[in-house]
VOPAGU-2260 file (C-alpha; in pm, 1 decimal, decimal comma):
REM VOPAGU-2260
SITE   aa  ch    i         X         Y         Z
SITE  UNK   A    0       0,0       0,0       0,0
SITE  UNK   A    1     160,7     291,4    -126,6
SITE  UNK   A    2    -103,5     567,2      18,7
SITE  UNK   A    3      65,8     897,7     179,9
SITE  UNK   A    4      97,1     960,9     520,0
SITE  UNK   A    5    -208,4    1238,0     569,7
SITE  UNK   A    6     -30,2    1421,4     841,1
SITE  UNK   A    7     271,9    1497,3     681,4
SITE  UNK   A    8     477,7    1681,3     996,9
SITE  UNK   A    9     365,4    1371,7    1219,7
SITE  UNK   A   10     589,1    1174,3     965,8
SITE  UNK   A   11     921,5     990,8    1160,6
SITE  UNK   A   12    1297,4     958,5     953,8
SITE  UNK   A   13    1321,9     601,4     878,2
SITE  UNK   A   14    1644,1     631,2    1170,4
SITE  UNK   A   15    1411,1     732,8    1406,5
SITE  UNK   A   16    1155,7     442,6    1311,3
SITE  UNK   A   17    1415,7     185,8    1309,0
SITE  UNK   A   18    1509,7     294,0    1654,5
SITE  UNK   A   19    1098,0     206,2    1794,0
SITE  UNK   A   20    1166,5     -87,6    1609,2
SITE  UNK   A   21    1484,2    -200,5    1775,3
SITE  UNK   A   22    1364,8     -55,3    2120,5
SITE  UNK   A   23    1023,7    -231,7    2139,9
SITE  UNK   A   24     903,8    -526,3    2363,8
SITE  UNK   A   25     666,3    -672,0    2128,9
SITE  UNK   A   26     458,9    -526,6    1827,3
SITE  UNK   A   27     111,6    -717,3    1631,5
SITE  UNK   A   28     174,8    -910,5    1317,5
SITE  UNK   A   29    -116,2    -809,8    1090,8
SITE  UNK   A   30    -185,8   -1065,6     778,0
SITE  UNK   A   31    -480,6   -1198,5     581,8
SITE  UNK   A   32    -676,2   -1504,0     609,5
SITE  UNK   A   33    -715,6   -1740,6     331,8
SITE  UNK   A   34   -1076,1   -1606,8     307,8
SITE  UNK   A   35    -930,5   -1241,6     264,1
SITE  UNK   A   36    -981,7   -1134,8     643,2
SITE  UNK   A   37    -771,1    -927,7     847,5
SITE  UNK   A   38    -584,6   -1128,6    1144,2
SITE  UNK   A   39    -350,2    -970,5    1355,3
SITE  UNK   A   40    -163,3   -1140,1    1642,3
SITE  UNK   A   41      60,0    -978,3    1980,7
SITE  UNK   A   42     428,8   -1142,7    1889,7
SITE  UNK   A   43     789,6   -1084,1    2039,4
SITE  UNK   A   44    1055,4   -1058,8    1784,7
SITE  UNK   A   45    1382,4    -909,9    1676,4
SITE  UNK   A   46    1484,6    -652,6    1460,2
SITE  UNK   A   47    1808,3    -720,2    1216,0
SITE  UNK   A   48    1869,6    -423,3     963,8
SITE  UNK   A   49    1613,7    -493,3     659,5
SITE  UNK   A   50    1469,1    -801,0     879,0
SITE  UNK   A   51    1225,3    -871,8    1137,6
SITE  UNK   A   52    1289,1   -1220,6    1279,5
SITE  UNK   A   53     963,6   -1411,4    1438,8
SITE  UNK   A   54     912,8   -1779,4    1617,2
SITE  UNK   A   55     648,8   -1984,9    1636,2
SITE  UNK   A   56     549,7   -2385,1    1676,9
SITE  UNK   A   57     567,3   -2593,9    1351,7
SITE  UNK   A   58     213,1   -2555,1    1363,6
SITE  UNK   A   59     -56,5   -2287,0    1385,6
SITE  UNK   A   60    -335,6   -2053,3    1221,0
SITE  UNK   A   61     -58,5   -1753,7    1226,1
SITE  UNK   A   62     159,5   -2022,1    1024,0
SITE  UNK   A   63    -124,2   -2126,5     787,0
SITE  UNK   A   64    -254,0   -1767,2     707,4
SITE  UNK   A   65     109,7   -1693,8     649,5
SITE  UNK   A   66     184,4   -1990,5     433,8
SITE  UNK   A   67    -169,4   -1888,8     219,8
SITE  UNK   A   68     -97,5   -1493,9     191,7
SITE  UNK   A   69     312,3   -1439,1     307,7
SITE  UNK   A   70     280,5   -1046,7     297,6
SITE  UNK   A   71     232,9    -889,9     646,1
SITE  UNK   A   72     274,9    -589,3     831,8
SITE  UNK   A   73     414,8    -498,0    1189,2
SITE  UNK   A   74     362,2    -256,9    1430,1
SITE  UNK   A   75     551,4    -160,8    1705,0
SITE  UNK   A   76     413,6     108,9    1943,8
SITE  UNK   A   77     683,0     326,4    2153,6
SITE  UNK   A   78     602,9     567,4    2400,5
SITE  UNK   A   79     278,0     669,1    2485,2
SITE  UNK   A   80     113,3     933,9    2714,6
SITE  UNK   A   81    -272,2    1023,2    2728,9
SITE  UNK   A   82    -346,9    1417,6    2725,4
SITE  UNK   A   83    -706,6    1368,0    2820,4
SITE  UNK   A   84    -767,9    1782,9    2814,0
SITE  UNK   A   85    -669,9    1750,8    2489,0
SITE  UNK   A   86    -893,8    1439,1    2390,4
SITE  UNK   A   87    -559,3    1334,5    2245,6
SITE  UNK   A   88    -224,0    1103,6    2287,4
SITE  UNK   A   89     115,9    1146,4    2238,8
SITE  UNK   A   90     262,5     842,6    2052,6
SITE  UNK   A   91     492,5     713,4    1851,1
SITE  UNK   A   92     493,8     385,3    1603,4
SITE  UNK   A   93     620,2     236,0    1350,0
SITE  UNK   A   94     511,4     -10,2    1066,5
SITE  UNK   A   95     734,3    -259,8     866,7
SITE  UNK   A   96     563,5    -439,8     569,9
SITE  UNK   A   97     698,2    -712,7     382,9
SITE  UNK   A   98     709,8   -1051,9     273,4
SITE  UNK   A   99     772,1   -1300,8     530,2
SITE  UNK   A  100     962,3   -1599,8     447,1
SITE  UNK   A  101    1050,1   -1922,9     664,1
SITE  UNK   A  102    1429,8   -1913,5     787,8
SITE  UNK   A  103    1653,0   -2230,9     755,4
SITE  UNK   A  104    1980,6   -2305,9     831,1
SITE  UNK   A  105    2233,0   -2027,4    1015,6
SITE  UNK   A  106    1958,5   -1783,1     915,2
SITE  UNK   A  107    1773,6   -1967,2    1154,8
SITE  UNK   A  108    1978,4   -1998,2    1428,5
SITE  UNK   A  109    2086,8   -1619,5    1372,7
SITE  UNK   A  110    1685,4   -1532,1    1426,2
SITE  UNK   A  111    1663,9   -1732,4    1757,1
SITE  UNK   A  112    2050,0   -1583,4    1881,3
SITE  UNK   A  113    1923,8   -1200,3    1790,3
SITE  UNK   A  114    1594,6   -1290,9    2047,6
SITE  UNK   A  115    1757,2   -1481,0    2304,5
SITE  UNK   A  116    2034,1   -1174,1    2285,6
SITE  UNK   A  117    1691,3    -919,5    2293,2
SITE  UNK   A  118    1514,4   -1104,8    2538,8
SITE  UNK   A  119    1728,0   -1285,9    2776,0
SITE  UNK   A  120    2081,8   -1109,2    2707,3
SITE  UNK   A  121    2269,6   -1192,1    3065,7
SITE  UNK   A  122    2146,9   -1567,9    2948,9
SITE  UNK   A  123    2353,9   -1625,8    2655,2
SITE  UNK   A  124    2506,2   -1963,7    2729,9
SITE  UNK   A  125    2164,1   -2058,2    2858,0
SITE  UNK   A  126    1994,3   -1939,5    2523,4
SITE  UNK   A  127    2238,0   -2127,7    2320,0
SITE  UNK   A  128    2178,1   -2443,1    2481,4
SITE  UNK   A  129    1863,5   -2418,0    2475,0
SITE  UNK   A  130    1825,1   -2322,0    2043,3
SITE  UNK   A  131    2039,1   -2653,2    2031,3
SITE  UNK   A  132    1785,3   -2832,4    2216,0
SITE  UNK   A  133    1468,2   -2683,3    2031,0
SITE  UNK   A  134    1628,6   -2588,0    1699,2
SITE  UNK   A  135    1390,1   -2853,4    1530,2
SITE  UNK   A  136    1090,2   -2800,3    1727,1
SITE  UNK   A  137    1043,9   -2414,5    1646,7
SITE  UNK   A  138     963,4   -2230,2    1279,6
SITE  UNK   A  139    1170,9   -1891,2    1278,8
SITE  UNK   A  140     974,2   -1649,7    1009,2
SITE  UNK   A  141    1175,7   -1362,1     861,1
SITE  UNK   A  142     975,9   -1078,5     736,9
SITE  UNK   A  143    1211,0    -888,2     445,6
SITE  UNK   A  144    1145,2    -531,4     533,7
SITE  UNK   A  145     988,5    -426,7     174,6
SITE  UNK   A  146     852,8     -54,4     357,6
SITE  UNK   A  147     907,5     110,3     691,1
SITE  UNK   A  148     681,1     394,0     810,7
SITE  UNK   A  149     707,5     591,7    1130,4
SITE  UNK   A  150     470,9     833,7    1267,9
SITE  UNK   A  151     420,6    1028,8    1616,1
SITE  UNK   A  152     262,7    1318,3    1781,1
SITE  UNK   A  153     544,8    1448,3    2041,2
């Protein structure tokens, strides 16, 4: 979707959305149905230059939809503060969109190292152990970063 941004000065450099995107906790996965329906789902994952690395069980409807229709977006929300005299919010966000592809091999085990490093970082030799032990049992999805899109009211 190539539609502009309507409020132009609310628009983020693609340095300063990268930066939501590295910083966040967790952002939704947005993707279609077979049947052409929206579905969006809460996921943690990890940022990597013009990638966004995901996990999930070798099985699942996030899995199927993405299997079906393999372009998705993702949205990571930053700060956020309520100005309820001004019926308003300060925000900011940013949205990847892209293709996402299934990762094999030391692409793989490069998605799973840059979450355990995200999530668990003073667990390293812990995290390692433990992709050895589950590398089989887990799909890692890599979305190629085909558009990036920031936006906040400060």
């Amino acid at each position: 979707m190539n539609r502009p941004m309507r409020k132009q000065e609310r628009r983020l450099s693609d340095e300063d959305t990268v930066e939501i995107l590295r910083q966040g906790e967790y952002g939704v996965l947005s993707m279609s149905t077979p049947e052409n329906e929206g579905y969006g789902v809460p996921i943690s994952y990890a940022y990597a230059g013009d990638a966004i690395y995901f996990h999930c069980a070798t099985e699942g409807t996030k899995l199927d939809f993405l299997r079906a229709h393999p372009h998705a977006s993702f949205c990571v929300v930053g700060k956020t503060e309520v100005l309820p005299a001004k019926f308003s919010t300060r925000f900011e966000s940013g949205i990847a969109a892209g293709t996402i592809t299934e990762a094999s091999g030391d692409d793989k085990r490069k998605g799973l190292l840059l979450l355990v490093e995200k999530y668990s970082p003073d667990y390293m030799k812990e995290g390692k152990a433990y992709i050895d032990r589950a590398f089989d049992t887990v799909i890692v999805l890599k979305m190629k970063i085909e558009s990036l899109t920031g936006k906040a009211r400060k």
